[in-house]
C-alpha positions in Angstrom: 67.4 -113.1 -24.8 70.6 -113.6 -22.4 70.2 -116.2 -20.0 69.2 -115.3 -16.3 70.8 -116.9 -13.3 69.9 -114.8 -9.9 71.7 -116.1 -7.0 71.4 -114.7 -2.6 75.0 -114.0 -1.1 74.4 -115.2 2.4 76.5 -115.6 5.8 77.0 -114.4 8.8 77.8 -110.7 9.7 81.3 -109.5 8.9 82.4 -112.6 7.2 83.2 -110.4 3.8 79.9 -110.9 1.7 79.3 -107.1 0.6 83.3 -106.4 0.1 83.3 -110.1 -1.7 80.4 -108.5 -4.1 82.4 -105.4 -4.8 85.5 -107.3 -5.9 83.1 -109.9 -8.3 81.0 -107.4 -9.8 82.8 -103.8 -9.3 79.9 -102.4 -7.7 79.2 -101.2 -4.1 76.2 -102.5 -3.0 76.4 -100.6 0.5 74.3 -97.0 -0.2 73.3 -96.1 2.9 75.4 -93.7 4.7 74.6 -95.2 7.8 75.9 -98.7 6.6 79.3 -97.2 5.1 79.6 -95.7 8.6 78.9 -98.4 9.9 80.4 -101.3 8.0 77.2 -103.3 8.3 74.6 -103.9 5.8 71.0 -103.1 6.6 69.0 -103.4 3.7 69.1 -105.6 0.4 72.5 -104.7 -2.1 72.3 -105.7 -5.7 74.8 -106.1 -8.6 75.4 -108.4 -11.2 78.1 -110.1 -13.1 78.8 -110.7 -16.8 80.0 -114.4 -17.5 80.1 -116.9 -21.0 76.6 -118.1 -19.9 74.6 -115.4 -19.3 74.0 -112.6 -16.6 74.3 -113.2 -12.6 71.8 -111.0 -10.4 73.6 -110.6 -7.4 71.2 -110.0 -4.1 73.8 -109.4 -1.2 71.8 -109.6 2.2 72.0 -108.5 5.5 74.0 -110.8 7.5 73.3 -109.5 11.1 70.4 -111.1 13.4 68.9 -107.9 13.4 67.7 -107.7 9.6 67.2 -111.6 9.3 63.2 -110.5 7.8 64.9 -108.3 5.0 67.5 -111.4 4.4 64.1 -113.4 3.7 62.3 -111.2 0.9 66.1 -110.9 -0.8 66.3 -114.4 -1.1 62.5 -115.6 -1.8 63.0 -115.3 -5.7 66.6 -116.5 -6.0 67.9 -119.7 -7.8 71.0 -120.4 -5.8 73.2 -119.4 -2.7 76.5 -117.9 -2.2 77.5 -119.3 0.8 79.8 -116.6 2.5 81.7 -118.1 5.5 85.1 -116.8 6.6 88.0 -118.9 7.2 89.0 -117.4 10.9 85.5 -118.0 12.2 84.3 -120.3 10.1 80.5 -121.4 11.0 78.4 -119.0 12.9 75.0 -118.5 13.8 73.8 -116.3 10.8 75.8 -119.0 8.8 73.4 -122.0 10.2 70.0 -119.6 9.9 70.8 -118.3 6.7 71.3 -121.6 5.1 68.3 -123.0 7.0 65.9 -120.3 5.6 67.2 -120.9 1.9 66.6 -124.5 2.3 63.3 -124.1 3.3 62.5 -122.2 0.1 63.9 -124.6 -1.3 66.9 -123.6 -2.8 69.0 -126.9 -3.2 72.0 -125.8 -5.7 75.0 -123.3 -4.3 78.8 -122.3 -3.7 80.8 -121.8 -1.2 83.2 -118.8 -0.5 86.0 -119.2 2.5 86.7 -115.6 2.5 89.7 -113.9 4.2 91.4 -117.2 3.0 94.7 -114.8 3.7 94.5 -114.4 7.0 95.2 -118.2 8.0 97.6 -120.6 7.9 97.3 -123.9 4.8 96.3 -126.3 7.8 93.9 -123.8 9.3 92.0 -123.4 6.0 91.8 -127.1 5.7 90.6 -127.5 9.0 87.9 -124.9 8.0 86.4 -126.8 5.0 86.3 -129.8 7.0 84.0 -127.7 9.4 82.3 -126.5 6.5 81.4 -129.8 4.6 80.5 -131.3 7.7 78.5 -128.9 8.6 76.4 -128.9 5.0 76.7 -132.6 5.3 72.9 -132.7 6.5 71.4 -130.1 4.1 70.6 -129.3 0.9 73.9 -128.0 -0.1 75.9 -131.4 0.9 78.8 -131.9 -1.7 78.9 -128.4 -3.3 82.3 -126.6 -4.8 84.1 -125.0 -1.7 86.1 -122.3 -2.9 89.1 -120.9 -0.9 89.1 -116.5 -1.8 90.4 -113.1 -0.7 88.9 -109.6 -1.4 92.7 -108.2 -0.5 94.9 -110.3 -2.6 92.3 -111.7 -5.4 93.1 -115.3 -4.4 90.8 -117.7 -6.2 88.2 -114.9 -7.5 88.4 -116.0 -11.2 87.8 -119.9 -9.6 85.1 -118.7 -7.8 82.6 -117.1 -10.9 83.4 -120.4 -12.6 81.8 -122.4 -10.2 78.9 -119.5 -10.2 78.9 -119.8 -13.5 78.4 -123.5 -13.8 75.2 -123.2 -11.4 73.2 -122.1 -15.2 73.3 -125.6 -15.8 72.2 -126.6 -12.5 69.1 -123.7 -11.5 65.4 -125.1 -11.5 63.3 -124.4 -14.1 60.7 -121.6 -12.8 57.0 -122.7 -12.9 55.4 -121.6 -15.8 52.2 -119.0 -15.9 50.8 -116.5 -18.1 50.4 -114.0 -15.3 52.8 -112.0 -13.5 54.1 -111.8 -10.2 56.3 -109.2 -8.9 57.2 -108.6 -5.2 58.7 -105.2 -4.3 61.8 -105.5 -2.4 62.5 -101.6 -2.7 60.7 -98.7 -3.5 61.7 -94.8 -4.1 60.8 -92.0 -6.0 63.0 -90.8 -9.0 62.4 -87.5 -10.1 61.0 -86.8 -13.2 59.9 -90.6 -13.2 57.7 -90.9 -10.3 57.4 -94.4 -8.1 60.0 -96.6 -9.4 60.2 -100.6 -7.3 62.4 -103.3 -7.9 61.9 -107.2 -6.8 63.1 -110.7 -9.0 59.6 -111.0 -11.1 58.7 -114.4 -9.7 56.4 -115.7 -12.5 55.1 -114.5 -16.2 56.4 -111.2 -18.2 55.9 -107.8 -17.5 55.4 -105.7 -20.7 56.1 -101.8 -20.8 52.1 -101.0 -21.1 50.9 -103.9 -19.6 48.2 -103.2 -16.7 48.4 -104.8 -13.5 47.1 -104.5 -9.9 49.4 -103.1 -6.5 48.3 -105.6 -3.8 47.5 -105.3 -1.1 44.9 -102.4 -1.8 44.1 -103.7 -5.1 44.7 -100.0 -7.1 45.1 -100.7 -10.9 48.8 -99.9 -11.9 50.0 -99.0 -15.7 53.6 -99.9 -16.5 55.6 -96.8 -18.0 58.9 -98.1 -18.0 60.8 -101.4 -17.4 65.0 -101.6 -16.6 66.9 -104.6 -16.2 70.6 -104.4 -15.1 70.2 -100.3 -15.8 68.9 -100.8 -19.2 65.6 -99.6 -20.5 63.7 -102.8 -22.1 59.9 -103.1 -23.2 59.6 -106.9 -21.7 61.2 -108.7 -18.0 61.0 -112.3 -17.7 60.4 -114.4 -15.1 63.7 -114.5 -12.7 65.0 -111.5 -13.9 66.1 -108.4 -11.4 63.7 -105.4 -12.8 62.9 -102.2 -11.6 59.6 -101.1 -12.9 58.2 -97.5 -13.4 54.1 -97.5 -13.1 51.4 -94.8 -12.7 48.8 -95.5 -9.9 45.3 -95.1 -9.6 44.0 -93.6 -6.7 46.5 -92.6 -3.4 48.4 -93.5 -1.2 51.8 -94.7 -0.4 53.3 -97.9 -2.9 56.3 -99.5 -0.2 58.2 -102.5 0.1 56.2 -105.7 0.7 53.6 -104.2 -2.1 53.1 -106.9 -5.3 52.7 -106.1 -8.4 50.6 -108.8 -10.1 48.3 -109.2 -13.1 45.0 -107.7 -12.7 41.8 -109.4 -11.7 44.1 -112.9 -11.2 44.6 -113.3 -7.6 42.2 -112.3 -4.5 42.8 -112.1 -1.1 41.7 -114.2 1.7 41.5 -115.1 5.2 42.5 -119.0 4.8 46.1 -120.0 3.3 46.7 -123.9 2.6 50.2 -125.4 2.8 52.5 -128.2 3.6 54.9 -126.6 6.9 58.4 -128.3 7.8 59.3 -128.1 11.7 62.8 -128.0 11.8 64.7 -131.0 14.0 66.1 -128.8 16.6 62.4 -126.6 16.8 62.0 -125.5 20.8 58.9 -127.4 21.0 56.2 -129.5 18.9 53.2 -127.4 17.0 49.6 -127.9 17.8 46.9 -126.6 16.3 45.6 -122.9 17.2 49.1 -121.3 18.0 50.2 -117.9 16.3 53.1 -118.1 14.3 55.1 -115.3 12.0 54.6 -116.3 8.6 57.2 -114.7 5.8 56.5 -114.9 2.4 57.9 -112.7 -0.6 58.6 -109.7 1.1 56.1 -109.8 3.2 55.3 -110.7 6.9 51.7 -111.9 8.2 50.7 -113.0 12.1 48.6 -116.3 11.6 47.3 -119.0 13.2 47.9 -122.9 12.7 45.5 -125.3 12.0 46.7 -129.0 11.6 44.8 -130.7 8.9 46.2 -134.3 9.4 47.1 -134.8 13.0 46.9 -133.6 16.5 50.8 -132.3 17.0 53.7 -131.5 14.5 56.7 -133.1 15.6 60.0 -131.2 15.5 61.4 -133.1 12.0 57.7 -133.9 10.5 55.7 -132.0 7.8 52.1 -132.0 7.5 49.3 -130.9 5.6 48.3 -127.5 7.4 46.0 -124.3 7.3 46.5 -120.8 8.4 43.8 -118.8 9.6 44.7 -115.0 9.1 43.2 -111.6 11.1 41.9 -110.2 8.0 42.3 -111.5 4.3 45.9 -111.1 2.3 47.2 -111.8 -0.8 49.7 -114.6 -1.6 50.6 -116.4 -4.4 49.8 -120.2 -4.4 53.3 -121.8 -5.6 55.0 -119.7 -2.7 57.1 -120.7 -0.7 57.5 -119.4 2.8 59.5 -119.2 6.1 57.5 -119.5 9.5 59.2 -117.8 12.8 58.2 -118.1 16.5 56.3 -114.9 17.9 58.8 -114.7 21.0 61.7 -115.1 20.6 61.6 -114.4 17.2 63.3 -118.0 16.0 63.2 -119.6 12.5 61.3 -122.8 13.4 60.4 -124.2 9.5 59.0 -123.2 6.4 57.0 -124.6 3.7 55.1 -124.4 0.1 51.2 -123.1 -0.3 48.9 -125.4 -1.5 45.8 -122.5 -2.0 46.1 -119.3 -1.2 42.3 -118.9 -2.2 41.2 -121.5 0.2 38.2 -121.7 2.9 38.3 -123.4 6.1 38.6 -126.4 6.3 38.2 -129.8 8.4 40.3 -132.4 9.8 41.2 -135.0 7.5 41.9 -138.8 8.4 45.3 -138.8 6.8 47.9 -139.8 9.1 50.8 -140.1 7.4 53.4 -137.6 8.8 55.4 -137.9 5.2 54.8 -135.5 2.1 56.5 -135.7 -0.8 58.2 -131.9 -1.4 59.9 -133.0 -4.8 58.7 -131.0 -7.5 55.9 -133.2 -9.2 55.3 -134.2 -5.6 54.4 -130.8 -4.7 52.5 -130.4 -7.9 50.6 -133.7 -6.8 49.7 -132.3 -3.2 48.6 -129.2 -4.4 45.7 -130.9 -6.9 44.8 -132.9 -4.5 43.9 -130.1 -1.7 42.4 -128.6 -4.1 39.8 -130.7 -5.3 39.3 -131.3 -1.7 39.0 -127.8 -0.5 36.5 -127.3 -3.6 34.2 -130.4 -2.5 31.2 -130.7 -4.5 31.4 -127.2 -5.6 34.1 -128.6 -8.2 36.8 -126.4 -10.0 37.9 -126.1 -13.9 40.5 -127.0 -15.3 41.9 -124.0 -16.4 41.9 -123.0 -12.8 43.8 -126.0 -12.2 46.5 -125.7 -14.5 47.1 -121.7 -13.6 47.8 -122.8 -10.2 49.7 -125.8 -10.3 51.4 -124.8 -13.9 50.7 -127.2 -15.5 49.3 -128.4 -19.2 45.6 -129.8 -19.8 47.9 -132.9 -20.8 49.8 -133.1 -17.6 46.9 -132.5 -15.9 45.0 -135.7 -17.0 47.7 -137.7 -16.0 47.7 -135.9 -12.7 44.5 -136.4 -11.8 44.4 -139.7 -12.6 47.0 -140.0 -9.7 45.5 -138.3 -7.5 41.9 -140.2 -7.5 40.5 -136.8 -9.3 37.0 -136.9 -11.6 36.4 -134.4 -14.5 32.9 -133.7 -15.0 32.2 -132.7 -18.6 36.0 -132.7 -19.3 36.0 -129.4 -17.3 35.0 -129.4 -14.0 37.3 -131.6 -11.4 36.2 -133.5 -8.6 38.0 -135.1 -5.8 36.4 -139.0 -6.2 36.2 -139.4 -2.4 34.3 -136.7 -2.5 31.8 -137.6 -5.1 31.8 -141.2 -3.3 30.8 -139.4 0.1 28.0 -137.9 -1.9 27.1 -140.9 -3.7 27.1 -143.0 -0.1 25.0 -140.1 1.5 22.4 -139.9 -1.7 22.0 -143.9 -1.1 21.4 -143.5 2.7 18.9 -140.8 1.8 17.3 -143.1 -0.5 17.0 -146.0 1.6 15.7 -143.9 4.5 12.9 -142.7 2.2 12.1 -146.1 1.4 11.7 -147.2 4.9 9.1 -144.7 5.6 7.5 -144.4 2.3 7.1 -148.2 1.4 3.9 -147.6 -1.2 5.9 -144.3 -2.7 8.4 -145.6 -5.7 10.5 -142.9 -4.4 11.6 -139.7 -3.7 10.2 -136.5 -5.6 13.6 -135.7 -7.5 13.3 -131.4 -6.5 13.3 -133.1 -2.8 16.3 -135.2 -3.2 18.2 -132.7 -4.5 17.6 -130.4 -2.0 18.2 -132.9 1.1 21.7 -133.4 -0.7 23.1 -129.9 0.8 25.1 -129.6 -2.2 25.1 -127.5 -5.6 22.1 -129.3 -7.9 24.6 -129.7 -10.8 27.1 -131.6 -8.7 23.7 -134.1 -7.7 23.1 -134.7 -11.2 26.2 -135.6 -12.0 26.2 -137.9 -8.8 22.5 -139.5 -9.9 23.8 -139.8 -13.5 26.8 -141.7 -12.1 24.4 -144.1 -10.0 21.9 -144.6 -12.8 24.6 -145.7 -15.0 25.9 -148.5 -12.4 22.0 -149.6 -12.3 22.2 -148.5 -8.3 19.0 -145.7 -8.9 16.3 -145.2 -11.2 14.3 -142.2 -12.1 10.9 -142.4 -13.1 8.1 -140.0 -13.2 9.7 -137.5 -11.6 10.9 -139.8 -8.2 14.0 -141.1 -7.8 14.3 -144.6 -5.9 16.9 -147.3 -5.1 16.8 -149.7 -8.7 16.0 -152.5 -6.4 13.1 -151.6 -4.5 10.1 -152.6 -4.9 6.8 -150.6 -3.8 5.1 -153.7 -4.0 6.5 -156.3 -1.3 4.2 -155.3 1.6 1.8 -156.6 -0.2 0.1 -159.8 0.3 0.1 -162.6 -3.1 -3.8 -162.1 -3.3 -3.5 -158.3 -3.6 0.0 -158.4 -5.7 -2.0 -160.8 -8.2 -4.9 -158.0 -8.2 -2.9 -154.7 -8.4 -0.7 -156.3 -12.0 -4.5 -156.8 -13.4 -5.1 -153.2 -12.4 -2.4 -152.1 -14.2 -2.7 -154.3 -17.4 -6.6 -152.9 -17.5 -5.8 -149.2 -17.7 -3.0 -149.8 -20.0 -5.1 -151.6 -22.3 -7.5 -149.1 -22.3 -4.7 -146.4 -22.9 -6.8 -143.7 -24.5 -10.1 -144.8 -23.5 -9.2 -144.7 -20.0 -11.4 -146.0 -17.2 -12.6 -144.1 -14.2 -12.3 -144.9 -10.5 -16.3 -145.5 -10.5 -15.5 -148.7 -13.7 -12.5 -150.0 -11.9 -14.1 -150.2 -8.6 -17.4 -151.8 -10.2 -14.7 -154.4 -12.1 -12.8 -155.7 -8.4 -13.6 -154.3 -4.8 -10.0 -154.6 -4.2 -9.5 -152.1 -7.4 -10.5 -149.1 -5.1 -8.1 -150.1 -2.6 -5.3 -150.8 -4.4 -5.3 -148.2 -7.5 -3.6 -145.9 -4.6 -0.4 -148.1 -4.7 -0.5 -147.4 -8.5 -0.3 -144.0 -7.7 1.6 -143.4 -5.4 4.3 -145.2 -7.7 3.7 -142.6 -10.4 2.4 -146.1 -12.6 -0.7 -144.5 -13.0 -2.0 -140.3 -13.0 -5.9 -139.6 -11.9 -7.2 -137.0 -13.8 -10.4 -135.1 -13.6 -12.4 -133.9 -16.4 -13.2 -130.1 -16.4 -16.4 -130.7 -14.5 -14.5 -132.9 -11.7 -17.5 -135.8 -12.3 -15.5 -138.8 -13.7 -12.2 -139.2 -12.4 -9.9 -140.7 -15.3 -6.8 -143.2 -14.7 -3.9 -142.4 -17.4 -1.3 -145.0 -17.3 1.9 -143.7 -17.2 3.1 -144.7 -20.9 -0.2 -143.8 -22.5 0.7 -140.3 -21.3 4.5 -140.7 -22.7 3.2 -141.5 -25.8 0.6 -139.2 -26.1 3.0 -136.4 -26.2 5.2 -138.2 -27.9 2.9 -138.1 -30.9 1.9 -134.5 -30.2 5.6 -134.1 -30.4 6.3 -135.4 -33.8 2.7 -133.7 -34.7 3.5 -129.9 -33.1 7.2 -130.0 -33.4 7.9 -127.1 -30.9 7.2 -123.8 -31.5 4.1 -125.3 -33.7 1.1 -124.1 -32.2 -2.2 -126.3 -32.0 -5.9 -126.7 -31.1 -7.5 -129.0 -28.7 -9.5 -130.6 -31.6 -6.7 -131.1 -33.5 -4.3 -132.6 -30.8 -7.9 -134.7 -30.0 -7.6 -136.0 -34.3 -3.7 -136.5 -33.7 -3.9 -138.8 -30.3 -7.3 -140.7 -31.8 -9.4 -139.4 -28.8 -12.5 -138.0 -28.1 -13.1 -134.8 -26.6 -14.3 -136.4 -23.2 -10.7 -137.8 -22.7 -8.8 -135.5 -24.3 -9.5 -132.4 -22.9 -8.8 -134.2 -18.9 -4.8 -134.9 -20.7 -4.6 -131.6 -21.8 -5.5 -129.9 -19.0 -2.8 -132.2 -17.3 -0.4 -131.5 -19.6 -0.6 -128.0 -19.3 -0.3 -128.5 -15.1 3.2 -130.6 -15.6 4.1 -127.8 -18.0 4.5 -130.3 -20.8 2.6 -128.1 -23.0 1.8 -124.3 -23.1 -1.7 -122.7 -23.4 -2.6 -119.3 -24.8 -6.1 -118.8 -25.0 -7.2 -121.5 -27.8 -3.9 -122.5 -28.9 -0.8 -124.7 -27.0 2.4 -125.6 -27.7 4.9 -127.9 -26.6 7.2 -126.6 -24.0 11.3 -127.4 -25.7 
């Protein structure tokens, strides 16, 4: 496959970009009649050019004030700039915005053209690439080739696609995802064809019979017919210029701003996370709640700004922010976007998304006013919003990976680094989440303690529900604290592993409540009743309801509710441990035969079997049971 290289002609208005296109590629990238009337281009021109590497998509935009929202979907998708400035006006307004806005996408590698190179003297073009290099001195672009050109005479055209040619070597690799992404930066109707839109496919391939969906109103699309460069092809890559030929479902009008994205992949939503750059020379700091114009793709939304990690943005900062939208849209979350003032319309920064799927969220206690926007550093900030944004709901790892683009591999070095947890080797956790819950589950524990001192704890279907969070994600939590010895669970409570339901207890009564519990467990499955144990001690009465209480110890009835039986907890565990290994589930049995099995008589066994059946150990159908699995 020919290598790809896409690269956004920028500048200010009349500085020569769309006549500079014409001489590179041959082709006029004015069609409008009112812009060949008017000498001023309105809406997105594309060519390309042939060189030893590969193919150069050329996206010439508008350079006037007017149109700066149609310069931003041009260059959303490219890999480098074409820095168009001329050498009789040198830097100009459009100049400084238009190289602002790429930066902020993040576009780092470029050229520089000094058109109309003809029209001034050798010390006046030097003076002019002074300007220029000090100007770019301060941004992204600091140190790149300046190159000295004229449309009218062909001075230093052949130097100039050498140096475009040499940015192959230099353009970022595009993040890696089996699904497609495709915003429309122009649609029109071609007869005998249909619908027909172009954009620069962001991310993934597109296949000629591949399905897809239109966002925003989610209609299923069916690709007929894929070109690239004017040739017919049954696969586009990711970075490549395409124009794509689909049949819709449903109606309604397809137009520019529309994505064309794999089906069922992204949804839309009223909460977009990101990290937002203010610009140095912004008007004014940020604070939370003001609307801004967010750009993104080729597309424009009015949202509202939430700071996640402190009370203003600073003019120069960047922080970890939320916007709130009117009603839920569709982004895609390794984005980058451009953020304008709502009057006067101004660039003021730009940014990456974090999670375009996200909820609201809270405040954080991070303070630092630094993040790391370097490739793996955005990767890094990504994972860790969201594991935060999913809390203890958790998210896969597959989930993880489509987003950030990553390998399961990279992943697990990733999350080491960014204090992530993965349940199961699947779901991921954020580890100050899970150590919230933990701290909360101990608090709960303790307070349960403190008002139940006889109780060995908490019923476990209680505790999870007091945890306000899914009952997997408890589990997991309990599991963690039972292996650090911090909990117990026995008998269906869960207490703190220190805690003793004993202490209140004075050493007379301590001394009496351990012979208690030796005496039934001697018994085992000749158990005493209430009426025995109270004959035995005075003090038996009394205190067999601390043995109780701390699930040591299960009173039982017999069917005629005369004699009321105490089962010690391990004569009951190994009762149906031997029924077990007996009745292997589904092995059905009788009551006299579980009675032979456990060595009982049929005063005592039928009381256990009865109770069995209420815990839902065992199951009973008319005559027969059976272990439950």
């Amino acid at each position: 496959m020919t290598d790809q290289l896409t690269i956004g002609v920028i500048g200010h208005v009349d500085h020569g970009k769309t006549t500079l296109v014409k001489v590179l590629t041959g082709m006029e990238t004015d069609r409008l009649k009112e812009e060949k009337e008017r000498g001023l281009s309105i809406v997105l021109g594309f060519a390309h050019i042939k060189t030893s590497d590969g193919i150069i998509d050329v996206i010439d935009v508008p350079g006037h004030e007017d149109f700066v929202r149609t310069m931003i979907s041009g260059v959303s998708g490219i890999d480098a700039a074409l820095i168009v400035v001329a050498a009789n006006e040198r830097i100009m307004p459009q100049t400084t915005e238009h190289i602002r806005i790429v930066s902020l996408l993040g576009i780092d590698q470029g050229v520089v053209a000094i058109t109309k190179a003809d029209l001034v003297s050798e010390d006046e073009l030097i003076a002019a690439k002074e300007e220029i290099e000090n100007h770019l001195r301060t941004t992204p672009f600091a140190g790149s080739s300046l190159v000295p050109v004229s449309a009218e005479t062909g001075i230093g055209l052949e130097g100039l696609k050498s140096e475009l040619n040499a940015l192959f070597a230099l353009r970022p690799p595009r993040p890696q995802t089996d699904q497609f992404y495709l915003p429309f930066d122009r649609v029109f109707s071609m007869k005998g064809h249909g619908t027909v839109a172009t954009g620069t496919l962001n991310t993934g391939t597109l296949r000629v019979g591949s399905t897809g969906t239109i966002a925003p109103d989610d209609r299923r699309a069916r690709i007929r017919g894929l070109e690239v460069h004017g040739q017919s092809v049954d696969l586009a890559s990711a970075g490549q210029r395409v124009a794509v030929n689909f049949r819709v479902d449903g109606t309604g009008q397809i137009k520019r701003g529309d994505t064309l994205l794999s089906a069922d992949w992204l949804q839309p939503s009223t909460f977009w996370d990101g990290t937002l750059h203010l610009l140095n020379d912004a008007p004014k700091p940020l604070k939370s709640g003001e609307k801004l114009r967010i750009l993104h793709g080729t597309t424009e939304e009015i949202v509202a700004l939430r700071l996640l990690d402190r009370d203003r943005l600073i003019p120069g900062e960047t922080a970890n922010v939320q916007f709130r939208l009117p009603k839920p849209a569709l982004a895609w979350h390794r984005e980058r976007f451009i953020v304008r003032s709502i009057t006067p319309v101004t660039t003021i920064g730009g940014g990456q998304f974090t999670d375009t799927q996200s909820r609201r969220r809270s405040r954080t206690n991070a303070a630092s006013t630094l993040v790391d926007t370097s490739p793996a550093g955005q990767q890094l900030t990504t994972l860790r919003a969201m594991l935060e944004t999913a809390a203890f709901e958790g998210i896969s790892k597959a989930a993880l990976c489509e987003r950030i683009g990553i390998s399961g591999t990279e992943l697990a070095a990733l999350l080491m680094e960014a204090n992530g947890f993965a349940a199961n080797d699947e779901i991921c956790f954020s580890q100050k989440v899970l150590n919230s819950l933990e701290e909360k589950l101990l608090r709960t524990l303790a307070t349960y303690h403190a008002h139940h001192p006889a109780k060995i704890g908490m019923p476990k279907k209680e505790f999870v529900s007091t945890a306000q969070a899914p009952a997997p994600t408890v589990d997991l939590v309990l599991a963690r604290l039972v292996e650090r010895q911090a909990v117990s669970e026995s008998g269906g409570a869960v207490h703190l592993s220190d805690f003793d339901p004993f202490s209140h207890l004075e050493p007379e009564h301590r001394e009496a409540l351990t012979a208690l519990e030796a005496k039934v467990l001697q018994d085992e499955f000749t158990p005493p009743t209430l009426k025995e144990l109270a004959a035995l001690n005075p003090l038996y009465k009394e205190l067999s309801k601390h043995l109780v209480e701390s699930n040591r110890v299960f009173p039982i009835y017999d069917e005629k509710r005369t004699n009321l039986f105490f089962f010690h907890r391990d004569t009951v565990t190994n009762a149906v441990k031997k029924l077990r290994s007996a009745f292997p589930p589904p092995t059905e049995f009788r009551a006299g035969e579980a009675k032979d099995v456990l060595g009982m008589t049929r005063k005592y066994a039928m009381p256990l079997l009865g109770f069995l059946d209420k815990q839902k150990i065992t199951r009973r159908n008319k005559d027969f049971r059976r272990l439950v699995q």
